[in-house]
N, C-alpha and C positions, 0 to 999 in steps of 0.2 A: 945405920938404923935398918933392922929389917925389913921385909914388906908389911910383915903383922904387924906393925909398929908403925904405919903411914896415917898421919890423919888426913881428916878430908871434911872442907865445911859446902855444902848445898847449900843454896840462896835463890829461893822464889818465894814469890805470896802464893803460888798454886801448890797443895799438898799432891797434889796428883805428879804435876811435872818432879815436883822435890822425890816421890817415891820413884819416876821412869828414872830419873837419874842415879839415883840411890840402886837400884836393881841391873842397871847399864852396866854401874859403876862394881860391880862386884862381880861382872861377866869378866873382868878384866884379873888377870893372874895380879896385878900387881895391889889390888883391891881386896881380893877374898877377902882379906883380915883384918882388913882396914879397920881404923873408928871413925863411923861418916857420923858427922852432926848434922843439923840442920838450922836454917833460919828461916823465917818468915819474911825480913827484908833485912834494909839495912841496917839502921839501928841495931836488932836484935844479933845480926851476924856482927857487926862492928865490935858490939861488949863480948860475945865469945874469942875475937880473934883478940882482945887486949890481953886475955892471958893465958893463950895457946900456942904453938907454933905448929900453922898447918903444913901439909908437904902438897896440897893441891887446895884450891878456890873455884867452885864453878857458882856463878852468880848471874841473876837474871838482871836487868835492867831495870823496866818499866814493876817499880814496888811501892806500897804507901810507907810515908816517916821519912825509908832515907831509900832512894833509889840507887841502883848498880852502881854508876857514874861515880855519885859522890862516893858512897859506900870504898869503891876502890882508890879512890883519890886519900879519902882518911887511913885507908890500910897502908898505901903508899906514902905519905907525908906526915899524919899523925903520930902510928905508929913506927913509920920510920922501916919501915918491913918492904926490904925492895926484892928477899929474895923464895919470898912462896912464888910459886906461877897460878895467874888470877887466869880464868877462863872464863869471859860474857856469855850469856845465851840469852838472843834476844830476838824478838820480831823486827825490833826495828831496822831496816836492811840496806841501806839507803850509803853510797858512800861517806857521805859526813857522817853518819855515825859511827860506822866504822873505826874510821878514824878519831871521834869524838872516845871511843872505847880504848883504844890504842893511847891515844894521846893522856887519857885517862891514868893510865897505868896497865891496863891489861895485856897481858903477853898473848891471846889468841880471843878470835872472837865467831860465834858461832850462830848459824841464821835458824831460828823457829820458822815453820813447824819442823822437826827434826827427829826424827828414827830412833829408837836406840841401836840400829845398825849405824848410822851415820854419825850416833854420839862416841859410838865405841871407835870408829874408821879415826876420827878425831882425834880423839885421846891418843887413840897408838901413834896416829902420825907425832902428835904431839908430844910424847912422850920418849918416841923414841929420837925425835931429835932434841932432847934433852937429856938422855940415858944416863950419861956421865954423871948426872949432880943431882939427879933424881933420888927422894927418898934419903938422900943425908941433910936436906934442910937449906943447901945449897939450892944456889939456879944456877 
């Protein structure tokens, strides 16, 4: 799959954070072309992922309906989807959460308030140690 051909779903109740990340996200070569969705929370990301296959997940936590947490546990176990990489963005900062994120399903987990220089630093780190199986649907 080419890059133009990456999908990508955004997950906050903040339309403001949803568009810093959405505009991060296309600072990045491998985004230009992207097709970035969005959700509102969980629920509403949960029914787009049941019949999409994204190539990234960046999802906030703290949502009304269905929060991050569960949200990735249903993409992880519902759908049976272990192999998009889920990325949390969340204020809550605290070790157990972290881990609650992790343990969750999410493959990185990222602290609010946060830059879009810090969101990009991220992404590359995280991306490039996933290089290999990036963008074919693979993890």
């Amino acid at each position: 799959m080419g890059q133009e051909e990456a999908r990508v779903l955004v997950v906050d109740d903040s339309i403001v954070v949803r568009q810093v990340l959405i505009l991060t996200l296309r600072q990045l070569p491998e985004f230009v072309y992207a097709i970035i969705e969005e959700a509102g929370n969980g629920a509403i990301a949960l029914k787009k992922a049941e019949g999409v296959r994204y190539d990234l997940i960046l999802s906030d936590i703290r949502m009304p309906y269905m929060d991050g947490l569960e949200f990735v546990r249903r993409v992880r176990q519902d759908l049976k989807d272990r192999k998009t990489p889920i990325l949390l963005i969340s204020t809550l900062g605290t070790d157990a959460d972290v881990q609650r994120g992790l343990e969750a399903g999410a493959d990185a987990y990222l602290l609010k308030p946060i830059s879009p220089h810090h969101i990009k630093a991220a992404l590359r780190e995280f991306l490039d140690r996933r290089r290999n199986g990036f963008g074919s649907g693979a993890a």
